[in-house]
ROLUM-994027 format. One record per residue (C-alpha): x, y, z. Coordinates in steps of 0.05 Angstrom, whole numbers, plus 32768, in hexadecimal, padded with zeros to 4 digits. Example, Ala and Ser with C-alpha at 12.3 -4.5 7.8 and 13.67 -1.06 7.14 Angstrom:
// ROLUM-994027
    c1    c2    c3
  80F6  7FA6  809C
  8111  7FEB  808F
This chain:
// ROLUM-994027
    c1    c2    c3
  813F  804B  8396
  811F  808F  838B
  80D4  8093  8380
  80D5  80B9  8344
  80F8  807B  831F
  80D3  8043  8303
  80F3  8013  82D8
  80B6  7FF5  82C6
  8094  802C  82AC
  808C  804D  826E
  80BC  8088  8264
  807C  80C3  8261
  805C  80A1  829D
  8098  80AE  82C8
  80A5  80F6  82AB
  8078  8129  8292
  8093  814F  8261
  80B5  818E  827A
  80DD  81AE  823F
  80CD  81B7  81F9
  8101  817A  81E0
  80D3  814F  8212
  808E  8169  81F0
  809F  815C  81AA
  80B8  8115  81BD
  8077  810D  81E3
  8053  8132  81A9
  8071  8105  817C
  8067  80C3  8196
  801F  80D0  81A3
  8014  80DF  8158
  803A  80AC  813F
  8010  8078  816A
  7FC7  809F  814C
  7FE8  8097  810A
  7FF1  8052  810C
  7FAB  8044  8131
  7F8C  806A  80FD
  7FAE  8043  80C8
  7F9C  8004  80E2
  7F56  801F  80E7
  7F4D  8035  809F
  7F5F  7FEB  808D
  7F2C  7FC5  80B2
  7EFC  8000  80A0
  7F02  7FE6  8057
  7EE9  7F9B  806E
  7EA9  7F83  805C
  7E9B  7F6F  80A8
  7E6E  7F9B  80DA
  7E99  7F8E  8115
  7EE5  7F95  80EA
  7EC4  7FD9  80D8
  7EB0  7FEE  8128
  7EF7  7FDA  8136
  7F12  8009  8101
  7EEB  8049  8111
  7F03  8041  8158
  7F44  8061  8150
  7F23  8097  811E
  7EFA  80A2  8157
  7F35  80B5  8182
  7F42  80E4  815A
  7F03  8101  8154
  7EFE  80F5  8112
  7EC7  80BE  8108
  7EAB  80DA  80C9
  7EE1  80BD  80A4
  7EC4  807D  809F
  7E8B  80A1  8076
  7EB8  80C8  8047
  7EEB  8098  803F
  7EBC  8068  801E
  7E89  8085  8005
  7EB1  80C7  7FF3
  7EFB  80C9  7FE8
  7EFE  807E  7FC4
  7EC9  808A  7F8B
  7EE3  80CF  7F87
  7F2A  80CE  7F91
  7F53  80F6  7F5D
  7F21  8128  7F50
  7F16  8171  7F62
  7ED9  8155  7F82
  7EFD  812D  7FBA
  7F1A  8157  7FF8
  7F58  8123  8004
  7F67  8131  7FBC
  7FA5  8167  7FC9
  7FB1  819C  7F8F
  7FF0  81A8  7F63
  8018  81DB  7F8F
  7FEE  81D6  7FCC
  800F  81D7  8011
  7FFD  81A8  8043
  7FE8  81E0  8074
  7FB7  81F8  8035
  7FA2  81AD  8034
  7F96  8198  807C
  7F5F  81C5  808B
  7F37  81C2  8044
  7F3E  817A  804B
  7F26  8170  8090
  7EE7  81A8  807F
  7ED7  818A  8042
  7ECE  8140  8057
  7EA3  815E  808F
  7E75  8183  805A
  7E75  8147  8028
  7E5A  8113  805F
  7E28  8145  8076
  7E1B  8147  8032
  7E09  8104  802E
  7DE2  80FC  806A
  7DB7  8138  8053
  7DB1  810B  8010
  7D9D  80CA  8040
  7D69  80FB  8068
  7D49  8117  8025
  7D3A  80D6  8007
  7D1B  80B8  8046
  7CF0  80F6  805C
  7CE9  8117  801C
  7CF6  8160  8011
  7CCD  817C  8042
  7CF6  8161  807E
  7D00  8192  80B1
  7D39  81B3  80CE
  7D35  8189  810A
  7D38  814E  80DA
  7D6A  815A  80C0
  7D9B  816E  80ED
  7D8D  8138  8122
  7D85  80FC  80F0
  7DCA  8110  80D0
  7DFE  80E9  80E8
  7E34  811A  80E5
  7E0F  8145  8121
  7E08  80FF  814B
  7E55  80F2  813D
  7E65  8141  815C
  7E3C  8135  8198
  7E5C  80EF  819E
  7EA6  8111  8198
  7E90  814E  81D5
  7E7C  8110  81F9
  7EB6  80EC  81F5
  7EDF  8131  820E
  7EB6  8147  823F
  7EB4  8100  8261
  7F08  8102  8267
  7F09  814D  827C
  7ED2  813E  82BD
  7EF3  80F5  82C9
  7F40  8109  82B8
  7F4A  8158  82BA
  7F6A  8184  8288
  7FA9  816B  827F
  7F87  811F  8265
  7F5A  8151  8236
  7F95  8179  821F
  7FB9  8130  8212
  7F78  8120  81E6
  7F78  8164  81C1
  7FC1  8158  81B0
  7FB0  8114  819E
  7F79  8124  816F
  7F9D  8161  8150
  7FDE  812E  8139
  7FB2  80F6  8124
  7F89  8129  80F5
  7FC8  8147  80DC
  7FEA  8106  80D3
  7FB7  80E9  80AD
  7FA6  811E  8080
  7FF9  8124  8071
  7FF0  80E7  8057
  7FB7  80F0  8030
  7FD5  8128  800F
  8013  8109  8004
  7FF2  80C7  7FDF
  7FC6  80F6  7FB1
  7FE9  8132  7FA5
  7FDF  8151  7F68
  7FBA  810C  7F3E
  7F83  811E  7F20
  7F53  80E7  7EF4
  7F41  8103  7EA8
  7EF5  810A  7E99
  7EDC  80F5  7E51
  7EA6  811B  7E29
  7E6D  810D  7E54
  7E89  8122  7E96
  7E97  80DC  7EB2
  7EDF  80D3  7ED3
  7F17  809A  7EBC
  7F14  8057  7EE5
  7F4E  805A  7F20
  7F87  8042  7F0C
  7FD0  803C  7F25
  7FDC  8082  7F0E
  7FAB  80A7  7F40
  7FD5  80A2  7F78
  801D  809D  7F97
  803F  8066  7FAF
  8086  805C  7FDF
  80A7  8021  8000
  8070  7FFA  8028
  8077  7FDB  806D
  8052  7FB8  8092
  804D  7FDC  80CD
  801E  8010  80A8
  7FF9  7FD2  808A
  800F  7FDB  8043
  7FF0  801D  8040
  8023  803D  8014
  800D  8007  7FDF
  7FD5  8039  7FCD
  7FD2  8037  7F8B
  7FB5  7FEF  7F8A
  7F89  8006  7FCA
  7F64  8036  7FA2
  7F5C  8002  7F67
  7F3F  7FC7  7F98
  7F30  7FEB  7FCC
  7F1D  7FA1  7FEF
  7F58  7F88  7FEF
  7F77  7F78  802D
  7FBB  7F99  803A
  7FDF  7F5B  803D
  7FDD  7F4D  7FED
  7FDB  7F96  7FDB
  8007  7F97  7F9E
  803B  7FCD  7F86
């Protein structure tokens, strides 16, 4: 039997991929696995639990993306169908308009609220250095160089290129579908500014499976946003 086979093993850990039909298999596999991790995640980040929500920024994390725990809850579900909510995607925006305005805003809106965190425990006065190394979302950078300088000195490039390409599809999958689930809902203010209640009309649904954890069930999601996937109802 020649070396190079090995029935046992996965198909990408006998070949690497060579052409550009092999990359985009290998491209595509990769995201599809962050996409379901990062699913799962945003589930058990919606459980009360401390230790269901470590489990479900772990494959956030992955992606380099751990703010989302932050934004999700304390941004995008209070704030979702608004102008004010960065996973809220416009009327006759593109997705590649989307992606990065998304991704930039969530980043500004949990520094945002950090800043808010630092300025009613220290007070107005609190220095630069303060602020900047109490803040969460500077702890959560450092924490994301660490994790890809450790697999470039222990596994070389190609592991760190792996990662990149990892993090990029994850990112772009899950902001695909938040832009698919909220495009163009928006909630109606009254006369004193204050927005509607969420309802079933602020976002899209499709056919659910469970594989995705009832995820495309969103429109009861957003209404009780506790409620566990498995008696999410259309």
């Amino acid at each position: 039997m020649s070396d190079k086979v090995n029935p046992g093993g996965f198909w990408f850990s006998i070949r690497k991929p060579e052409t550009f039909s092999d990359f985009f298999i290998f491209a595509f596999t990769i995201g599809f696995q962050s996409a379901v991790a990062g699913v799962n995640g945003h589930e058990l980040l919606h459980h009360k639990e401390t230790h269901n929500k470590v489990f479900g920024i772990f494959p956030l994390t992955k992606m380099m993306y751990t703010h989302f725990l932050d934004e999700h809850l304390k941004g995008h579900h209070k704030m979702v169908s608004t102008l004010e909510d960065p996973a809220t995607s416009r009327l006759n925006e593109s997705l590649f308009a989307f992606i990065p305005r998304s991704i930039w805003g969530s980043l500004v809106n949990v520094w945002g609220y950090e800043s808010k965190l630092i300025t009613q425990k220290y007070g107005e006065d609190a220095n630069l250095f303060i602020r900047i190394f109490c803040n969460k979302m500077f702890w959560y950078q450092i924490f994301h160089g660490s994790i890809l300088y450790t697999i470039y000195h222990f596994l070389g490039w190609n592991s760190l290129k792996f990662q990149l390409l990892y993090t990029v599809l994850g990112i772009y999958w899950l902001e695909t579908v938040n832009y698919i689930e909220h495009y163009g809902m928006l909630r109606k203010k009254d006369e004193n500014g204050i927005y509607e209640s969420v309802g079933k009309m602020h976002s899209w649904n499709s056919m659910s499976g469970a594989v995705l954890v009832r995820l495309q069930r969103h429109s009861d999601h957003h209404a009780h946003s506790f409620r566990p996937f498995q008696i999410l109802r259309r």
